[in-house]
C-alpha positions, 0 to 999 in steps of 0.5 A: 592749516590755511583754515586754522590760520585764517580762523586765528587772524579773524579771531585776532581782528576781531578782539582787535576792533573790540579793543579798539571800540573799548578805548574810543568808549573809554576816551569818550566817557572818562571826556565828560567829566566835569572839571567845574570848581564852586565859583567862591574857589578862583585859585588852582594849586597844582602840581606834584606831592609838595603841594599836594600834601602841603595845601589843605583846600578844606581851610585855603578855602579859596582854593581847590588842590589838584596836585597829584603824587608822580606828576613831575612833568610840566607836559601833564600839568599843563594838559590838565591845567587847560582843561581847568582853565577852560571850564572855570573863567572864574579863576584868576590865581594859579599856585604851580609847584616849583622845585628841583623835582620839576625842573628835572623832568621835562619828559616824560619817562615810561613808568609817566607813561604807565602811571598816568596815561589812562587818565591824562590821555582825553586832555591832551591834543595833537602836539602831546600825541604826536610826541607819546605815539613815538614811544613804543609804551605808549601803544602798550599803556592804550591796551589797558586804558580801559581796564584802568578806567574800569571804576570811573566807568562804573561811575558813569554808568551809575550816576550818569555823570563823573567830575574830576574828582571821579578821575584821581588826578589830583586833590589835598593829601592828608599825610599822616607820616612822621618818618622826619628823623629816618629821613634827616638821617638818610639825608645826611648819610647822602651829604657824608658819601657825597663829602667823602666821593668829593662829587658834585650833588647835582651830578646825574641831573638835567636840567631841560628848557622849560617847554611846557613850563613855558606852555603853561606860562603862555596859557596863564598869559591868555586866559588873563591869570595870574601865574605864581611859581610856588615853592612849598615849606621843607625841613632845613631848606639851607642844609637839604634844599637845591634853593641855588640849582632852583635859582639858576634855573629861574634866572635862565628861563623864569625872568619876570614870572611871579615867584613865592619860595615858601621852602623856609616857612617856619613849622614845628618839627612834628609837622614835617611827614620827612625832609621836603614834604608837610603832613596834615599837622604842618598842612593845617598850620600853612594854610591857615597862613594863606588864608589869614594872610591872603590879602597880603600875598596874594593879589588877584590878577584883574577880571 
């Protein structure tokens, strides 16, 4: 019996070092990509689904979107947003969604955990650690980063190099969704049951001091970019919108950080793919906006 115990716990040590050896090699391979943007691209949009869908850098050519679907909290946003900062000295503009999503997800949740750590992980330093390896599911997501990372290893293994774009953290969307009218509809059973309830429509959310909001601003500040909190095109913003809940936040903590709320912007109905995102018939419109008019809205921050 002591030798079949003995045999397991040395079986179990060695998958263990095996294990551990796996994720060292996947957290050094997955840290040579390269973040490296073409030097005629000097503005970085980032942040969740709004942006991601609403800013085509294919026309924005200034541009290169890396917004991704899910990535609510600012924590992984400013983790890749050193990251992009630090390999391109050439950027000077940084478009960061704005919105209600955001400011109510300051932590991060365990399905963030989950979804993202894999590929988050290799960005982060020894504050973001410290805080994720108090959570029992952040040692549970470390078991499968490299399973996870199976195809970006292949890559390496391929090409000999990977770049951002080999991680999937983030690029233009093209929506092709027209679901506008099931969403207005589900919308306003959600206004009707709120009337009826007599409840408040912000009950249930928190609103959590800006941190890493904050972090990005700092970071911004000392790499001598410009920040512009970017709120992107909605259906009927007045009806659907939370424009006061956004504003009360930004006067409590946003002061004096640059805001461009483009929640309004006129846009037919077919450009819509639902109520708060753009699919690629409104992303073509709106960006051809900011690139038409760019010298109007946009001021470089100075090199």
């Amino acid at each position: 019996m002591k030798r079949f115990i003995a045999g397991i716990a040395v079986f179990m040590s060695i998958v263990a070092v095996l294990l551990f050896g796996l994720i060292i090699c996947t957290f050094l391979i997955v840290s040579k990509a390269s973040f490296a943007m073409p030097k005629d691209r000097h503005i970085v949009v980032i942040g969740n689904s709004h942006t991601e869908c609403a800013i085509d850098d294919s026309i924005f050519i200034r541009s290169v979107n890396f917004s991704q679907r899910g990535v609510s909290p600012y924590l992984l946003t400013y983790v890749k947003l050193k990251k992009i900062l630090e390999e391109n000295v050439h950027v000077n503009t940084v478009l960061l969604s704005f919105d209600r999503v955001k400011i109510t997800a300051e932590e991060l949740s365990d399905n963030d955990i989950r979804n993202f750590l894999h590929t988050y992980f290799f960005m982060m330093a020894h504050e973001e650690y410290a805080l994720l390896l108090k959570r029992p599911i952040t040692w549970k997501a470390l078991l499968i980063i490299p399973a996870k990372n199976i195809e970006t290893i292949v890559r390496f293994v391929i090409k000999g190099r990977i770049s951002y774009r080999d991680l999937n953290i983030g690029k233009y969307r093209k929506l092709d969704r027209d679901k506008l009218e099931q969403a207005i509809e589900l919308a306003e059973a959600t206004i009707e049951n709120r009337i009826n309830t007599n409840s408040d429509e912000s009950s249930g959310s928190s609103f959590y001091p800006p941190s890493y909001l904050q972090k990005i601003i700092g970071l911004c500040k000392e790499k001598n970019v410009e920040l512009i909190l970017f709120n992107s095109p909605t259906y009927r913003p007045d009806r659907y919108g939370n424009k006061e809940q956004l504003m009360d936040y930004y006067n409590t903590y946003l002061r004096g950080t640059r805001y461009m709320d483009f929640s309004a912007f006129p846009l037919p109905e077919y450009g819509y793919g639902d109520i708060g995102h753009l699919n690629y018939k409104g992303a073509e419109i709106f960006s051809r906006y900011l690139r038409d008019n760019y010298g109007e809205l946009f001021t470089p921050a100075p090199r």
